[in-house]
C-alpha positions as CSV (number, residue, x, y, z in Angstrom):
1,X,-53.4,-33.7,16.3
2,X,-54.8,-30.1,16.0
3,X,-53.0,-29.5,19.4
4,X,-49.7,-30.4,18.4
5,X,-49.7,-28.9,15.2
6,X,-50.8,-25.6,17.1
7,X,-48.1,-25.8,19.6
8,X,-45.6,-26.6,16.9
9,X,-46.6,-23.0,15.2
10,X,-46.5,-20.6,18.4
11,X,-43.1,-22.6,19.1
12,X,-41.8,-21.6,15.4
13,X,-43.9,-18.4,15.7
14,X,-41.7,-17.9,18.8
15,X,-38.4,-18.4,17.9
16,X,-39.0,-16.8,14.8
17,X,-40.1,-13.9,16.8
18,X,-36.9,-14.5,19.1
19,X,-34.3,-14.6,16.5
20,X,-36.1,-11.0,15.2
21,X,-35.8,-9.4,18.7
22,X,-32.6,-10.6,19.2
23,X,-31.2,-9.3,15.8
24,X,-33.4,-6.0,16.7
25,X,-31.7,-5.7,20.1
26,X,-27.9,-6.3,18.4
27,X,-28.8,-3.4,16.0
28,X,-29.9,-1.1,18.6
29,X,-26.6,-1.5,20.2
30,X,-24.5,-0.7,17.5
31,X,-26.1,1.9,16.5
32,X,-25.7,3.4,20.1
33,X,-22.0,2.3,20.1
34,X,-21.8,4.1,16.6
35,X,-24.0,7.4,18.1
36,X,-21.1,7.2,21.3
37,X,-18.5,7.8,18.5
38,X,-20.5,10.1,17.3
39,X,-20.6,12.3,20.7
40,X,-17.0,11.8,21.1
41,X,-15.9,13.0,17.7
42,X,-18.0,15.8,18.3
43,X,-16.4,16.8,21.7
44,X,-13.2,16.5,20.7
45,X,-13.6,18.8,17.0
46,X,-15.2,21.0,18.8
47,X,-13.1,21.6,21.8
48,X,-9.8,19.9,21.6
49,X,-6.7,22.8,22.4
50,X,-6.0,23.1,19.0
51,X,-8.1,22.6,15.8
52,X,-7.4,18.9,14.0
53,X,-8.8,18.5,10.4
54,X,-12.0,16.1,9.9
55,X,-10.2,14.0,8.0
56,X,-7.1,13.4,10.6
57,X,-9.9,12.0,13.4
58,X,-11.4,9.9,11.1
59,X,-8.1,8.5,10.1
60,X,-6.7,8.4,13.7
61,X,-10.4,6.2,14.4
62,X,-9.9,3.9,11.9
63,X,-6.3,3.3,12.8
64,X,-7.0,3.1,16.5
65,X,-9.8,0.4,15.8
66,X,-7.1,-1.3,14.1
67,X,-4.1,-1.8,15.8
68,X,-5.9,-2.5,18.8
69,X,-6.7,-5.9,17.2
70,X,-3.5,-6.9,16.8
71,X,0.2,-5.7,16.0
72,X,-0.1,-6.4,12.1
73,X,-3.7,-4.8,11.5
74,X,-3.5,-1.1,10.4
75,X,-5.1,1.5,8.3
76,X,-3.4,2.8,5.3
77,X,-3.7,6.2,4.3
78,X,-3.1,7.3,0.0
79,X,0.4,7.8,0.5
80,X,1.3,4.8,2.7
81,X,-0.4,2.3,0.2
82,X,1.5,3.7,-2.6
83,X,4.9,3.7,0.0
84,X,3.6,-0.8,0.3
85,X,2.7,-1.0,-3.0
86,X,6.3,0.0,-4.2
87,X,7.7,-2.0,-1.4
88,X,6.4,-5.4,-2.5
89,X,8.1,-4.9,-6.2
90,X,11.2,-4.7,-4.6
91,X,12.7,-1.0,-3.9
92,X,11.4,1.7,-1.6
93,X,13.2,4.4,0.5
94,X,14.1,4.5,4.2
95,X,16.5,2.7,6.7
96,X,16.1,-1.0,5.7
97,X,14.0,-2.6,8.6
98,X,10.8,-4.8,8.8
99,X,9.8,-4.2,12.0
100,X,6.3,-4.1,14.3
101,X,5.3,-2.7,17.5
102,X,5.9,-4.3,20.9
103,X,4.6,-2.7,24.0
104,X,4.6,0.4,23.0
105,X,8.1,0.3,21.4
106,X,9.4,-0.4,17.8
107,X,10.5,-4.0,17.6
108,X,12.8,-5.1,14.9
109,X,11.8,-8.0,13.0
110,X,14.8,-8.1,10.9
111,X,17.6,-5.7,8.9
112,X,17.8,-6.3,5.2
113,X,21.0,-7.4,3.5
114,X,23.2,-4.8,2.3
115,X,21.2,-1.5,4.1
116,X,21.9,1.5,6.1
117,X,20.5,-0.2,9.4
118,X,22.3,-3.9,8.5
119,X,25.5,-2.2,8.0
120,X,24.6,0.3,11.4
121,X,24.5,-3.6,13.1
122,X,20.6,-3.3,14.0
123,X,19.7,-7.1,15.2
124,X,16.6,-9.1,14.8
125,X,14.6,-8.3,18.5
126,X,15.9,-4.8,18.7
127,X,13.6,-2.3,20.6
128,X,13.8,1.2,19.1
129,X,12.5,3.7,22.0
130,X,13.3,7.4,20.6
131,X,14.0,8.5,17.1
132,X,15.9,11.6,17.3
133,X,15.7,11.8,20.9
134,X,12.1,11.7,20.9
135,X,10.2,8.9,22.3
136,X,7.9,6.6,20.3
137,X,5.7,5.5,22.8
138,X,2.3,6.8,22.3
139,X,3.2,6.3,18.4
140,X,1.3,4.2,16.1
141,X,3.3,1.7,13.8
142,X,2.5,3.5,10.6
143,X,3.4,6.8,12.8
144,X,7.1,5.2,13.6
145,X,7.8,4.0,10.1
146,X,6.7,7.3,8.7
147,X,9.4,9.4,11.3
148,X,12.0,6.6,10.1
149,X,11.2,7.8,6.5
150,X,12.5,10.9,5.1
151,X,14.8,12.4,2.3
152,X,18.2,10.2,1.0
153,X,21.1,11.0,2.8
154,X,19.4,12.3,6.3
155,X,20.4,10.8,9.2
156,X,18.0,9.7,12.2
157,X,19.2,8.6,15.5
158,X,17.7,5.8,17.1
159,X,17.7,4.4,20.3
160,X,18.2,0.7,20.6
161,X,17.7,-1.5,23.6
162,X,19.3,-4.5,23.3
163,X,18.5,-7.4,25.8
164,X,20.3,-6.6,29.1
165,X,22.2,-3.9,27.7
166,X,21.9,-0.4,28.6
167,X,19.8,2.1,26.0
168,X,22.4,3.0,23.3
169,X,22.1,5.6,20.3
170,X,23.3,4.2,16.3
171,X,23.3,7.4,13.6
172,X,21.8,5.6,10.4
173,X,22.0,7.3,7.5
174,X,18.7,6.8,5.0
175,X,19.0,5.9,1.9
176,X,17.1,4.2,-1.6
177,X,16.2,0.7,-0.7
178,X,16.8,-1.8,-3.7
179,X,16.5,-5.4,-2.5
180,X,17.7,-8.2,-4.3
181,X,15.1,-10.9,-2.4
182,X,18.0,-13.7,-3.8
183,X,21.5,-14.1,-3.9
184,X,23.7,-17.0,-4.7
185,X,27.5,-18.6,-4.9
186,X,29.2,-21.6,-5.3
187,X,30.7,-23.3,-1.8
188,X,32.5,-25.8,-3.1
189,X,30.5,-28.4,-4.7
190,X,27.1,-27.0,-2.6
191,X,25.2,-24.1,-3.6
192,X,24.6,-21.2,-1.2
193,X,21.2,-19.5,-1.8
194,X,20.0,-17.2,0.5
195,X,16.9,-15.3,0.4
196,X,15.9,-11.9,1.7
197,X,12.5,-11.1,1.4
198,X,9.5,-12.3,-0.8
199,X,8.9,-9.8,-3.1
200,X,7.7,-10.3,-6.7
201,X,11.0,-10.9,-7.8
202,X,11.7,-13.7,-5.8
203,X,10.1,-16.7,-7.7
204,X,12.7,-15.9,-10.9
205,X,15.6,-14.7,-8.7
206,X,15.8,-18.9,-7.3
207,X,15.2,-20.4,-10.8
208,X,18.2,-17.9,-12.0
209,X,20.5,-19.1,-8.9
210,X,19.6,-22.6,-9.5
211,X,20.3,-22.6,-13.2
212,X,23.6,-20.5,-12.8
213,X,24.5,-23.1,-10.0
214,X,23.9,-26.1,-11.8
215,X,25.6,-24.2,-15.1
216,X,28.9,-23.3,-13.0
217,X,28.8,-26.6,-11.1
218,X,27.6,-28.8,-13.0
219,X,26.8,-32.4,-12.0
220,X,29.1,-32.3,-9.1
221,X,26.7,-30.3,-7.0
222,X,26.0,-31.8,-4.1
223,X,24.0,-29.8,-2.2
224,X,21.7,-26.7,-1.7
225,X,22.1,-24.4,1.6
226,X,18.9,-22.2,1.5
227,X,19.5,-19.0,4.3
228,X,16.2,-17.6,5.2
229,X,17.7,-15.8,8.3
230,X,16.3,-12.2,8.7
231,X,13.9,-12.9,6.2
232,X,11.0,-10.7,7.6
233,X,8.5,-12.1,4.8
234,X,6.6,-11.1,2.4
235,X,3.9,-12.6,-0.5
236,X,2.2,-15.2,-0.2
237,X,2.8,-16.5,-3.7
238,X,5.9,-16.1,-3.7
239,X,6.7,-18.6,0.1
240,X,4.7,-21.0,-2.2
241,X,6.6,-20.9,-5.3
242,X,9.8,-20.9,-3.3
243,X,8.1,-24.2,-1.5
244,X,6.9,-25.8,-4.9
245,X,10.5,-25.3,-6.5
246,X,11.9,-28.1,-3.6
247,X,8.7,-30.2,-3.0
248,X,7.0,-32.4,-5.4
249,X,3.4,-32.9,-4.3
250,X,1.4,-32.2,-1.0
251,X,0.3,-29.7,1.2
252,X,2.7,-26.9,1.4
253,X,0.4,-24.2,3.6
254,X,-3.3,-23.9,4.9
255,X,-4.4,-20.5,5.9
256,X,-7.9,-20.4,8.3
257,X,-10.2,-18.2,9.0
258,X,-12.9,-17.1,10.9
259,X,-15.4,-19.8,9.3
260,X,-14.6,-23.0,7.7
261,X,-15.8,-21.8,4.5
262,X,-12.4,-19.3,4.7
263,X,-9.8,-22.3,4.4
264,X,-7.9,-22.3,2.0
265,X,-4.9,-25.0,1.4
266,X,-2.2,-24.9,-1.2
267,X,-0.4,-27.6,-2.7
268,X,2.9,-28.4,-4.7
269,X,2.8,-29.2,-8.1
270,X,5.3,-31.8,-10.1
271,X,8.7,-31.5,-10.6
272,X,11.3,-29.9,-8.2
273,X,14.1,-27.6,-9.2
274,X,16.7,-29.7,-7.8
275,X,15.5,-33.2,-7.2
276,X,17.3,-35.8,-4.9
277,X,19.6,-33.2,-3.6
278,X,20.2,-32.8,0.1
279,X,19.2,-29.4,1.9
280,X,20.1,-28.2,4.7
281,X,17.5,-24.2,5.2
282,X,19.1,-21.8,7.9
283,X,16.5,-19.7,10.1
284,X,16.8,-17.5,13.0
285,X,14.5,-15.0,15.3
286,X,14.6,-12.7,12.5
287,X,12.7,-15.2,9.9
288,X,8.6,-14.5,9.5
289,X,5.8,-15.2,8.3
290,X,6.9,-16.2,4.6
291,X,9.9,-17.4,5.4
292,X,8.4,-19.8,8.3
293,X,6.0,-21.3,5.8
294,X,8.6,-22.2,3.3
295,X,10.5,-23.8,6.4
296,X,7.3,-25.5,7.8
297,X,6.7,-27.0,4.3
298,X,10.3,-28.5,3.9
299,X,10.7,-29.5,8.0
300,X,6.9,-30.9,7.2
301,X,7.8,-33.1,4.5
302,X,11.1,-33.8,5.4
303,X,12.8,-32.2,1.9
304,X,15.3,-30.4,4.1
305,X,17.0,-30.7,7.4
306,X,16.3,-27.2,9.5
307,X,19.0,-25.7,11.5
308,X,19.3,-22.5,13.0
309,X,17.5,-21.3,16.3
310,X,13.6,-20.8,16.3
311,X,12.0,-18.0,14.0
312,X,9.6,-15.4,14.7
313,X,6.4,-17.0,14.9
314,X,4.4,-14.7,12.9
315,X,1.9,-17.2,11.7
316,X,-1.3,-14.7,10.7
317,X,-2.4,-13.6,7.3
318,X,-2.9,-10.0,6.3
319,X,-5.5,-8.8,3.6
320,X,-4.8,-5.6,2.3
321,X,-8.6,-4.1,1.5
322,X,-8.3,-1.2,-0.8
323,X,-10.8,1.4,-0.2
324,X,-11.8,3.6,-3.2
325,X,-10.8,7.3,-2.9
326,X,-9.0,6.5,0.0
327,X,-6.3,4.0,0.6
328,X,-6.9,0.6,2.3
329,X,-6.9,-1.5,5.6
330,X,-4.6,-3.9,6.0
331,X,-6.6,-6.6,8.2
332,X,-5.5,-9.9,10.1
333,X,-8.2,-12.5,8.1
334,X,-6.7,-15.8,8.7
335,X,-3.8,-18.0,9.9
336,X,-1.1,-20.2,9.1
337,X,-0.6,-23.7,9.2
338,X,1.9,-26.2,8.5
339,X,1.5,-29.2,6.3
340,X,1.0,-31.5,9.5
341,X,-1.2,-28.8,10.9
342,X,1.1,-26.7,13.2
343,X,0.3,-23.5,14.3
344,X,3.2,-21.1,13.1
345,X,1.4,-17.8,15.2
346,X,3.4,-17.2,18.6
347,X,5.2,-20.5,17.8
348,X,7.3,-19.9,15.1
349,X,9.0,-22.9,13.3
350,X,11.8,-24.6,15.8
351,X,14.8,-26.0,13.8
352,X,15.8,-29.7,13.9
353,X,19.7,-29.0,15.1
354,X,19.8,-25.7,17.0
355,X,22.6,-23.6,15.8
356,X,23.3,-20.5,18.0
357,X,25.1,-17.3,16.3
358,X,28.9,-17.1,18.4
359,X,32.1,-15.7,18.0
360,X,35.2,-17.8,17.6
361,X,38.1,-16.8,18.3
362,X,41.8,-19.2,18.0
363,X,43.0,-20.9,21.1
364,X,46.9,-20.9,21.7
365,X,48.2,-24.4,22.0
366,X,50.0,-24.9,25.3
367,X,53.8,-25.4,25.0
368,X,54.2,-28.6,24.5
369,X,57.1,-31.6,23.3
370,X,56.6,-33.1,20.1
371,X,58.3,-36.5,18.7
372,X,60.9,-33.8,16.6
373,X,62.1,-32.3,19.8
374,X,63.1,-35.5,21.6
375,X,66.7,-36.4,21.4
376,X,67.7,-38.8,19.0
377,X,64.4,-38.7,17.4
378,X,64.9,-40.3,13.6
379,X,64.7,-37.8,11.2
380,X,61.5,-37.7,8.9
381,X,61.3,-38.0,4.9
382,X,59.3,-36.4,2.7
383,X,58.0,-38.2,-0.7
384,X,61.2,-37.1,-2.4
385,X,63.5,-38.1,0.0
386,X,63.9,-34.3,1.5
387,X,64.9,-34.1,4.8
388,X,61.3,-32.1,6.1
389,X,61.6,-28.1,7.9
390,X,62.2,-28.1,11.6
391,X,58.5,-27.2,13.2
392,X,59.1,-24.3,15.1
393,X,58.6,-24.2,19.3
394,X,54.7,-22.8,20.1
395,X,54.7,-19.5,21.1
396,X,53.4,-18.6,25.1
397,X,49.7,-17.3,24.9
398,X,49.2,-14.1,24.4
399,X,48.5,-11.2,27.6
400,X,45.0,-12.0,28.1
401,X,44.1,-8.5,29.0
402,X,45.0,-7.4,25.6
403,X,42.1,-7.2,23.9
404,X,39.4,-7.2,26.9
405,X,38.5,-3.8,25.8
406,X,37.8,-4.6,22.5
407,X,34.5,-4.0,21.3
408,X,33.3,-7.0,19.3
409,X,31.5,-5.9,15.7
410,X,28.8,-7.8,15.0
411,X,28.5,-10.6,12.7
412,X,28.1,-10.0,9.3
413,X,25.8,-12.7,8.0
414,X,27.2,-14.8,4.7
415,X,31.2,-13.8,5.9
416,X,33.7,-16.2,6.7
417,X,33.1,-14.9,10.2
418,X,29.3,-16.1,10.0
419,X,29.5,-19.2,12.9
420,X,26.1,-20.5,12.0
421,X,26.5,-20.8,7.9
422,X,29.9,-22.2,8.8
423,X,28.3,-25.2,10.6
424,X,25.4,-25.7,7.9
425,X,27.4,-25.9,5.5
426,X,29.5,-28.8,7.5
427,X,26.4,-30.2,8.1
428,X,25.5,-30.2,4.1
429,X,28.4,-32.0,3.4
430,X,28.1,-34.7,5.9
431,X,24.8,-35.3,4.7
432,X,25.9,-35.2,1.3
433,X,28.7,-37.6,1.9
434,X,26.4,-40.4,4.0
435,X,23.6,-40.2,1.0
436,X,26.3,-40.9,-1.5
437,X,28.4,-43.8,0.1
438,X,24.7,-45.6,0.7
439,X,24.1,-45.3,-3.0
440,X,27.4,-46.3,-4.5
């Protein structure tokens, strides 16, 4: 018995001993990672071509450390956590972009509404590769958005790339950014909500659509169309508020992280803005993060039918860390999930009915006999006996080379040219129309 319990203590004494060597030997190589950095900051104050402040290396560290984690993970300086702090409540100066980096180029994540670059035309998956002419490769994110910043009504010339198309330049003109995350109208007997971004103001900019939608239609509103197309994001609260408003209990999002211990799960509460009335939620490439949970939720629990083409995919959450004295990190921590546990991250949220954006344009009806033009055809009577106009003879087509020069303007989203609300809204109103007949 002695034996054993000997051998059971040089075991523990062992491992015990192991666990300190090992935790001894990790140290030892930090701090000889850290004592590299050291050397190499060194070096470079010292002898770099021209001199560079202590307090630019540290930054450019930090920042490097960063972004090399991932696209969204960045260090903000003073002046940059003001520039996001002013963002989030809604109004903030510049071009009117969210956008992030993609191999080495400026990627647009969306325009918003009403903006210098969504009246320019700047589209959702937009590559911007010079700014002014010069080139933003070798650039960091907060180093782009900071050159796309600048005084009210200077202009800043940006390269686009555009899928297959050749490099072209758009002259956008900056301005003061004042988002209004919600707007609404009346379609009829369906209400038309779209949202822009999730800012603080976006929780009491839906209540204030709903109510002045139910005020104006009353009880013959059938519907609610919810647009989350170019929606870049935003809060957190505020996706779940927006969620809450249309779902009446269960999970709306679950964020994880690292550890177990860093889930988190949110849930809807009771009572829905707008109970027992069909939606139909519109997304496209240019909807993230915040947007894609509120769709998740709805797809999830089958509140709202989701049409559109698929959405970003940006499914991770940022924690913005402030650091006393000197700004904060902004620092991937967790991702998202969907109520029936789908990954949104490099997924994105794909739509029941796929609705792509197009142009129409009217078709000329071939020439053709109708029963008026046959001879001896009885004449037709109106309800008051009137003997009806003559219907006059189709007209050929048109030269078809006459407008195959003509450039073609891009779609302005929540026009009567916009293909894909167009279709939702048909869609609204044939679901609409098949719920009521099965409950009269």
């Amino acid at each position: 018995m002695r034996r054993v319990f000997l051998a059971a203590t040089a075991a523990a004494t062992l491992c015990l001993f192991s666990v300190a060597a090992c935790a001894q030997s990790q140290g030892s190589e930090t701090y000889r990672q850290l004592n590299l950095f050291g050397d190499v900051f060194e070096r470079v104050r010292a002898d770099y071509v021209e001199e560079v402040s202590d307090e630019e290396l540290v930054e450019a560290a930090i920042n490097g450390m960063l972004t090399s984690l991932d696209p969204h993970s960045s260090y903000l300086n003073q002046k940059s956590f003001r520039d996001m702090q002013v963002q989030t409540r809604g109004e903030f100066g510049g071009l009117g972009i969210e956008v992030t980096m993609e191999k080495g180029y400026v990627k647009v994540v969306s325009p918003i509404d009403d903006t210098p670059a969504f009246r320019a035309g700047i589209q959702p998956g937009d590559l911007i590769t010079h700014l002014d002419g010069d080139p933003v490769q070798g650039l960091t994110l907060a180093e782009a958005v900071e050159k796309m910043r600048g005084p009210v009504d200077t202009s800043l010339r940006l390269t686009i790339r555009r899928g297959d198309q050749p490099p072209f330049d758009v002259e956008v003109t900056r301005d003061v950014i004042r988002i209004q995350s919600v707007r609404w109208r009346r379609e009829g007997d369906l209400g038309y909500i779209r949202i822009t971004s999730f800012s603080e103001q976006t929780e009491e900019g839906l209540k204030e659509a709903v109510e002045e939608l139910q005020r104006e239609v009353g009880d013959d509103l059938k519907g609610i169309l919810l647009d989350l197309r170019n929606n870049p994001g935003g809060l957190l609260d505020q996706a779940i508020a927006v969620s809450d408003a249309f779902i009446d209990q269960g999970e709306i999002v679950s964020t994880r992280g690292r550890t177990k211990e860093d889930a988190q799960r949110y849930n809807a509460t009771r009572g829905q803005l707008v109970p027992d009335l069909p939606m139909v939620v519109l997304i496209n490439g240019g909807s993230a993060s915040a947007s894609e949970i509120v769709a998740g939720a709805l797809q999830d629990h089958k509140r709202a039918l989701i049409v559109g083409t698929d959405s970003f995919g940006k499914g991770s959450v940022q924690t913005i860390i402030p650091i006393p004295g000197h700004g904060a990190i902004r620092l991937t921590t967790a991702r998202y999930y969907t109520p029936s546990g789908r990954s949104i991250q490099a997924m994105g949220i794909q739509p029941d009915i796929e609705i792509s954006q197009a142009h129409l344009e009217p078709v000329q009806a071939a020439i053709s006999r109708r029963e008026a033009d046959l001879r001896g055809a009885l004449p037709g009577e109106t309800p008051d006996g009137a003997q009806p106009p003559a219907t006059p003879q189709s007209e050929a087509p048109a030269d078809e080379e006459s407008g195959a020069d003509e450039q073609i303007a891009p779609i302005q989203q929540g026009t009567a040219e916009d293909y894909q609300l167009a279709r939702a809204l048909d869609l609204l109103r044939g679901i609409a129309l098949y719920e009521a007949r099965n409950t009269n």
